[in-house]
Steps between C-alpha positions, in 0.01 A plus 500: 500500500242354240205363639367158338109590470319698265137471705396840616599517879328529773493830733530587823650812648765339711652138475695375852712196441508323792223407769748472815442784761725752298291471160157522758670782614499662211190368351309645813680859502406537094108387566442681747543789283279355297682357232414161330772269612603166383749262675668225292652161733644254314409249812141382563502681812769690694803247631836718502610674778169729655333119653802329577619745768414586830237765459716741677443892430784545733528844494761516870766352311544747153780693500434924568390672244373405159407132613410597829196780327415206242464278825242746651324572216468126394331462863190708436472390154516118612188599777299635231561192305393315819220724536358424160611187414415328883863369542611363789780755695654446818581842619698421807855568367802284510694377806911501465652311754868560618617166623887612579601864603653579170161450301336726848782755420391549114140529615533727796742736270213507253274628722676736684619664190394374117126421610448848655698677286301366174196439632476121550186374663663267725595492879694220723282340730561489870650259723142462666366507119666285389470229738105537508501468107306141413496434856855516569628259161726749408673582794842363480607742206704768591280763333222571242437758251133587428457625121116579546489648149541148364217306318468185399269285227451165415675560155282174301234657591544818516569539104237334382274698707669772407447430100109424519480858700652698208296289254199560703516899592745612195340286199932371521500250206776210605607247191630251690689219305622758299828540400636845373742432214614827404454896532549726267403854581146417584425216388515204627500141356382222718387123476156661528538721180639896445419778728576810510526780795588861593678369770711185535678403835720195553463350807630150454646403841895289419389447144772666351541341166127536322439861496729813514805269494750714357412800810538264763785366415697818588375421835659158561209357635504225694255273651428410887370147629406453832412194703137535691349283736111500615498331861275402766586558861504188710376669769175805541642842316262763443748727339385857356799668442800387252798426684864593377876449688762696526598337203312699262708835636778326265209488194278791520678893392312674834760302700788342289698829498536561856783505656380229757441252220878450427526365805182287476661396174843376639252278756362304269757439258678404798236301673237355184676597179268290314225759542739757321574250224144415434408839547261432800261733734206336631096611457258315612167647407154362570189382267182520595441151531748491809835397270836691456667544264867464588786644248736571377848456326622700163694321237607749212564401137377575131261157534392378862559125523188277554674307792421595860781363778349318792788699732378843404142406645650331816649879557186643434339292721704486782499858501138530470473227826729705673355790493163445517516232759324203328573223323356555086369208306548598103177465287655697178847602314547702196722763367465834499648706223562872435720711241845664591805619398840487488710656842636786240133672583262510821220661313185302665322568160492671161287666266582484091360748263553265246303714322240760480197292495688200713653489871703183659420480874745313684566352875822425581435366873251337707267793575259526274230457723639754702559771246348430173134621496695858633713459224185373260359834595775687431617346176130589384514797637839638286347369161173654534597814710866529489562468841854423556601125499663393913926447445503114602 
């Protein structure tokens, strides 16, 4: 491609696009190597998908293997960012609660066989635990599933936090309001002049169309919106753990494959096929200032629609009341939004040598909290060292 200036560019060893968690990611893995590192965001501060989700690192409910390791790894990495940054981390884990014996049947097959057989972190709680836990609130569900791996952040500020503490201990420069036009090779032509870079990566969240078009477009990418919900409890919750249903056993690879989860499957097409049709599992995962946020449907398509439905957050809700015995008074609603593909490919995310001096970094699912400063690391870790790339 022909670039449009003819100023002399400016330098820097290694240009991220992208200042979500995946580009930080990477931004933090190259730095720390101590390479001078330069992240381009077209936005005047980060507003795709790394604040508008829960702030889960939910590392119980990867499937084994590949995104189970980036899971783990992504855990110690997000404590040192805590550590040095001063974010705010519950560390108590996440709660699933079985509410009929089919969603108790995925969970108890889990950890009788996948969770000790792959090394989950997670245990059932007792009958006796489980009717002590928040002074007895939950004990009408049938079971619960501790993941005690599990983090959680407040995600708004968590990123920001995150950016100032790479500015501040790896001299990270961040051009915000800066949008990357074109790369060719290593150069780069943005709204804030020509650069140019030994390394380029691509991290540009469901942006599929500005850079690296003609790559991704082999992938039939897709893009996920979500409906999200930050409520109020009508009545005293001091809740430090994220809290799932059996639900998410239909949503997350660690249980959807298990044999119980047909039958869990067959229930609620049977008995609320509306949650299959808007593709809903229920989180509920608290902020520090006593909120939850409540989520979340998934609505597929090449360009999410701007229009929430009322009825979708009347499930959400309901389910949220239900199982967290309270009533919820909504003080916020937005939609979340991450890239996918097409069914002909369950590849959670890719990386394109597009080529040698420039690499596409791609999620294709709603984990990149979860996994992508592991796969930051990793990514980094290949270009500089050769380290073989993890098969998504």
């Amino acid at each position: 491609m022909t670039m449009t200036t003819n100023h002399t560019p400016h330098h820097t060893d290694v240009a991220i696009i992208g200042a979500g968690v995946l580009g930080l990611a990477h931004a933090y893995a190259f730095a720390k190597r101590g390479l001078r590192v330069t992240v381009f965001e077209r936005s005047g501060t980060p507003v795709g998908a790394s604040i508008r989700n829960f702030g889960m690192v939910l590392v119980t409910g990867q499937p084994p293997g590949t995104m189970h390791s980036l899971a783990q790894a992504s855990r110690k990495i997000w404590l040192d960012w805590a550590s040095g940054a001063a974010l705010h981390v519950r560390r108590s884990g996440s709660l699933m609660f079985a509410r009929s014996a089919a969603e108790a049947q995925v969970m108890e097959a889990f950890a009788a066989t996948r969770a000790k057989a792959a090394g989950y972190d997670a245990t059932l709680l007792s009958r006796a635990a489980l009717d002590d836990l928040y002074d007895g609130r939950f004990g009408k569900h049938r079971a619960a599933l501790h993941g005690r791996a599990d983090l959680q952040v407040f995600s708004r500020e968590a990123v920001p936090a995150l950016i100032d503490y790479l500015r501040r201990e790896f001299n990270v420069e961040f051009r915000f309001g800066t949008l990357a036009r074109d790369v060719d090779g290593g150069r780069i032509e943005t709204t804030a002049g020509q650069w140019r870079a030994e390394h380029v990566v691509v991290c540009a969240g469901h942006d599929y169309l500005s850079l690296l078009a003609p790559q991704l477009a082999v992938l039939e990418p897709r893009v996920c919106r979500l409906q999200m919900l930050r409520v109020r409890p009508t009545t005293p919750l001091a809740l430090d753990h994220a809290v799932l249903t059996g639900l998410s056993c239909l949503h997350y690879g660690a249980f959807s494959d298990l044999p119980e989860a047909a039958a869990l499957q067959a229930e609620v097409a049977a008995r609320q096929p509306a949650v299959l049709e808007h593709g809903i599992h229920l989180l509920a995962s608290p902020t520090p200032g006593g909120d939850l946020i409540v989520g979340d449907s998934h609505d597929y398509g090449d360009d999410p629609s701007p229009f929430n439905a009322q009825a979708i957050d009347e499930i959400l809700l309901g389910l949220a009341e239900d199982t967290l015995g309270t009533g919820l008074r909504v003080v916020e609603r937005w939609q979340g939004v991450y890239g996918a593909r097409t069914g002909t490919s369950g590849a959670p995310f890719s990386v394109l040598r597009a080529s040698p001096n420039v690499t596409g970094v791609y999620m294709h699912s709603g984990v990149g909290m979860s996994v992508g400063p592991a796969l930051g690391e990793r990514v980094v870790s290949h270009l500089l060292d050769g380290v073989a790339l993890p098969a998504a």
